[in-house]
C-alpha positions in Angstrom: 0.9 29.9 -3.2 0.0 31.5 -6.2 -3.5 31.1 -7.7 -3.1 31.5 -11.5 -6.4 32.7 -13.5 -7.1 31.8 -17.1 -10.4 32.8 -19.2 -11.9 31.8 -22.2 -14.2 32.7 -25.0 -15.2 35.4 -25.6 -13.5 36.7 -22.9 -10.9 39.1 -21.6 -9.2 38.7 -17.8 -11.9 41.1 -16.8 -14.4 38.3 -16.1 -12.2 37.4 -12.5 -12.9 40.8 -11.3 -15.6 40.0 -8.9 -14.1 36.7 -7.9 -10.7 38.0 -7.7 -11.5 40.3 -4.7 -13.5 37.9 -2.7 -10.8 35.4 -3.4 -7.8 38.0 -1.6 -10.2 38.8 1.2 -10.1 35.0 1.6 -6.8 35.1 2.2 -5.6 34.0 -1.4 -4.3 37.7 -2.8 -1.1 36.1 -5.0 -3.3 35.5 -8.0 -1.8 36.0 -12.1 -3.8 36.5 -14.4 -3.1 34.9 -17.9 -5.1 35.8 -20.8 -5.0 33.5 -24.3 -3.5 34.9 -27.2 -6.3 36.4 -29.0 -8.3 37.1 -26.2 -7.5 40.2 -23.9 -3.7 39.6 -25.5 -1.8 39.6 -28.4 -1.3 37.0 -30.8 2.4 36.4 -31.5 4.2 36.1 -35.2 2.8 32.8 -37.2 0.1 32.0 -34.3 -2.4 29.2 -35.6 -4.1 29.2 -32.6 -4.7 25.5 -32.3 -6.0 23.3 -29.2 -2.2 22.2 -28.9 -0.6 25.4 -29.2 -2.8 27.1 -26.1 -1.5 24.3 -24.3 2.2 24.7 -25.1 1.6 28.9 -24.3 0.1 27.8 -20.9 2.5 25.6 -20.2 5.3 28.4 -21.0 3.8 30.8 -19.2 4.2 28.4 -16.3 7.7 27.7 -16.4 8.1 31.3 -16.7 6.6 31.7 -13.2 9.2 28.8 -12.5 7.3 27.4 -9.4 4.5 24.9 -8.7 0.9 27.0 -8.8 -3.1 26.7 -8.5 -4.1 26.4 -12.0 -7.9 27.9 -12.0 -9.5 27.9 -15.8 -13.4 28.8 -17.1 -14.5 27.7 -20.5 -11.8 27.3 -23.2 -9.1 28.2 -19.9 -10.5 25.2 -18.5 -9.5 23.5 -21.4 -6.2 24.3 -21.3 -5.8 23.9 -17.6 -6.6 19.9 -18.4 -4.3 19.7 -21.1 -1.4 21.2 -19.0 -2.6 19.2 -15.6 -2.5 15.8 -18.3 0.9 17.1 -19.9 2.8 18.9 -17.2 1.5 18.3 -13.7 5.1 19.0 -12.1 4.3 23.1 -13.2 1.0 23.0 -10.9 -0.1 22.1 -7.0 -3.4 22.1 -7.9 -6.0 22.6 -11.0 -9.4 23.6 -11.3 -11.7 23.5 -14.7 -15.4 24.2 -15.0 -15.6 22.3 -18.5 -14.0 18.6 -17.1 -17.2 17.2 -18.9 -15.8 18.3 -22.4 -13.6 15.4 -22.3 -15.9 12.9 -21.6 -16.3 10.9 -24.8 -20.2 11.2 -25.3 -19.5 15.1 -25.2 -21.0 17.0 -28.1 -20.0 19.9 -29.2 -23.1 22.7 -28.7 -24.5 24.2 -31.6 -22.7 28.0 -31.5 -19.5 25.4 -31.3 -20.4 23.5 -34.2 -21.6 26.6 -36.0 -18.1 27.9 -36.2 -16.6 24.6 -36.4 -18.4 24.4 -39.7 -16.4 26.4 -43.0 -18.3 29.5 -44.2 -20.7 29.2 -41.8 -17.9 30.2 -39.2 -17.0 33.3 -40.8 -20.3 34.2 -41.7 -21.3 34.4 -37.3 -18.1 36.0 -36.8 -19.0 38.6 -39.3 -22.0 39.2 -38.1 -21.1 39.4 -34.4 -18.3 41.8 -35.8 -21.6 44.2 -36.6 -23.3 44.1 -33.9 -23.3 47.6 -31.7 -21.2 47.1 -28.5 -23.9 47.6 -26.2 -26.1 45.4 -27.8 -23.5 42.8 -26.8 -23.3 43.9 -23.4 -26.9 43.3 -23.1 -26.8 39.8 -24.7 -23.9 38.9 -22.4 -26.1 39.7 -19.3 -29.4 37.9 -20.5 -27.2 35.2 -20.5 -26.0 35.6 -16.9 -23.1 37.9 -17.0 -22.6 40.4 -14.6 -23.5 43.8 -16.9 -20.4 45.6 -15.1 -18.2 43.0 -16.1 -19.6 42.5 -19.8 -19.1 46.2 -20.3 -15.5 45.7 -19.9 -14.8 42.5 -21.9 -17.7 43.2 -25.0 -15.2 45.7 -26.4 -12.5 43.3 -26.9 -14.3 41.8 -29.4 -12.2 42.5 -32.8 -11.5 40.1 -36.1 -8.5 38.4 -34.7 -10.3 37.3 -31.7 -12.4 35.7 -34.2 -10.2 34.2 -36.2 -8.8 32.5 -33.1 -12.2 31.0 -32.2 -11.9 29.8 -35.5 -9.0 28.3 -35.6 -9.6 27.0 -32.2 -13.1 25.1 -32.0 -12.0 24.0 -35.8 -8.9 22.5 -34.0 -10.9 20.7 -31.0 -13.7 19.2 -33.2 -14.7 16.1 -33.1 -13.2 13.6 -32.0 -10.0 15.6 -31.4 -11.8 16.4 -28.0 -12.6 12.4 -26.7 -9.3 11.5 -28.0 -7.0 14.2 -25.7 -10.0 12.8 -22.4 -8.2 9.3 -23.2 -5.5 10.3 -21.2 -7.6 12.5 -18.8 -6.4 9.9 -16.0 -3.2 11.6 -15.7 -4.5 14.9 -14.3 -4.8 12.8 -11.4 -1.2 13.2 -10.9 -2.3 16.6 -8.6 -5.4 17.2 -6.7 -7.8 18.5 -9.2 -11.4 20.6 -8.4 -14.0 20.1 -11.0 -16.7 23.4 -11.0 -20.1 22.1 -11.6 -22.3 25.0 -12.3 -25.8 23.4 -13.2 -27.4 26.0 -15.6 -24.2 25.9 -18.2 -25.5 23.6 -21.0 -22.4 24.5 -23.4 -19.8 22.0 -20.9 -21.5 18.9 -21.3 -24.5 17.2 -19.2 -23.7 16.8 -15.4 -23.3 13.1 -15.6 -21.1 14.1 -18.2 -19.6 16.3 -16.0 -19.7 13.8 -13.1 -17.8 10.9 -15.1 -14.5 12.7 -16.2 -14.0 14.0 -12.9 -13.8 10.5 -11.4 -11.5 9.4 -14.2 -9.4 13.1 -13.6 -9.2 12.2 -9.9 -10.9 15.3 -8.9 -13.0 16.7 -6.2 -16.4 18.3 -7.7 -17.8 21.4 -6.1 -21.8 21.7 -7.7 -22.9 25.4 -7.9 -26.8 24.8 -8.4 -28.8 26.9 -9.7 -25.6 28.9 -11.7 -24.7 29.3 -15.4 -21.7 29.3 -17.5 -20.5 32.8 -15.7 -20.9 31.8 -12.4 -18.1 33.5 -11.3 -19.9 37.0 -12.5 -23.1 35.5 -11.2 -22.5 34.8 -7.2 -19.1 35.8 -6.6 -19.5 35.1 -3.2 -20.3 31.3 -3.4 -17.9 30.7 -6.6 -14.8 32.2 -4.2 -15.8 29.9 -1.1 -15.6 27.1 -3.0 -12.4 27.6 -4.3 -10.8 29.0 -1.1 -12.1 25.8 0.3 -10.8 23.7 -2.3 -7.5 25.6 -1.7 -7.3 25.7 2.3 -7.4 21.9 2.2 -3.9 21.6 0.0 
């Protein structure tokens, strides 16, 4: 069965290096990695990068493989992994997301989200993260718990029209565009579901947060104490177990 990868933001498909090799030498090597327009990949002609159009690309991309997979997402890939597993659960076997709690209606958006979210001020942090040197960014990246060999290859991806896409994307997803696509977050129960709970990330929503719309998705929750938002950078070892676990019991 093949395990299909998608990343977020900032991100390039980079980040599943470390966890894509413990994941084959668990015995799950037919893995695809898809990256977001914008973010590793091209944008095509008349892109607006909007909340509903990842999810329509995601859900192409599917059909193009043309047979059921193991949809695995991380930040804004998480996203979409929900909104296909709510839309189009006959594409998938299974779905994992690390950010189930950003449907959950309480969630708030955190304040880098609603910086950009916010006209002016937007443009203004993607200008000045534009100017920053690139191994100045590597370093930020691993303070905040990415591995430093993976940030060294994803930091210089970093251009204006991935900007414009996290534009256009949080600006998309704000409030309460977010609580109103969890209404329906009951239908990803259609296939078994995994929800990642690494404890450190504070940009996904609070635990309980966390803990609620996994219930409501149907899905199992794997807790990953004591690891951030990169987790799969972090402790490769323990995010791949956890999956092939989740995957062996299919």
């Amino acid at each position: 069965m093949t395990v299909v990868l998608v990343h977020g933001n900032p991100e390039t498909d980079a980040l599943w290096d470390p966890l894509s090799e413990r994941l084959s030498a668990l015995g799950h090597a037919d893995q695809v990695r898809l990256s977001p327009p914008g973010f590793g990949a091209p944008v095509p002609p008349g892109w607006t990068a909007t909340v509903g159009e990842y999810r329509d690309w995601l859900v192409a991309e599917l059909e193009a493989i043309g047979r059921p997979v193991d949809l695995v997402g991380h930040d804004w890939g998480g996203g979409h992994v929900l909104n296909v597993a709510m839309a189009r659960p006959d594409l998938l076997r299974s779905w994992c997301s690390d950010v189930v709690g950003i449907f959950d209606p309480d969630y708030v958006w955190h304040d880098l989200a609603q910086d950009w979210q916010t006209p002016g001020v937007g443009e203004a942090a993607i200008e000045e993260r534009l100017d920053i040197p690139v191994e100045k960014v590597v370093a930020n990246l691993a303070e905040r718990g990415m591995a430093v060999e993976v940030a060294e290859r994803i930091a210089p991806a970093f251009d204006a029209t991935m900007g414009e896409c996290i534009l256009a994307l949080y600006r998309s997803a704000a409030q309460p565009v977010l609580a109103e696509l969890g209404a329906g977050l009951e239908a990803a129960a259609a296939r078994p579901g995994l929800s990642v709970v690494a404890t450190e990330d504070h940009f996904v929503g609070t635990v309980e947060q966390r803990h609620r719309a996994a219930v409501r998705a149907g899905a199992r929750e794997e807790v990953l104490d004591g690891l951030g938002h990169w987790w799969m950078t972090q402790d490769p070892d323990r995010g791949a177990a956890v999956l092939a676990r989740f995957l062996d019991s299919l």
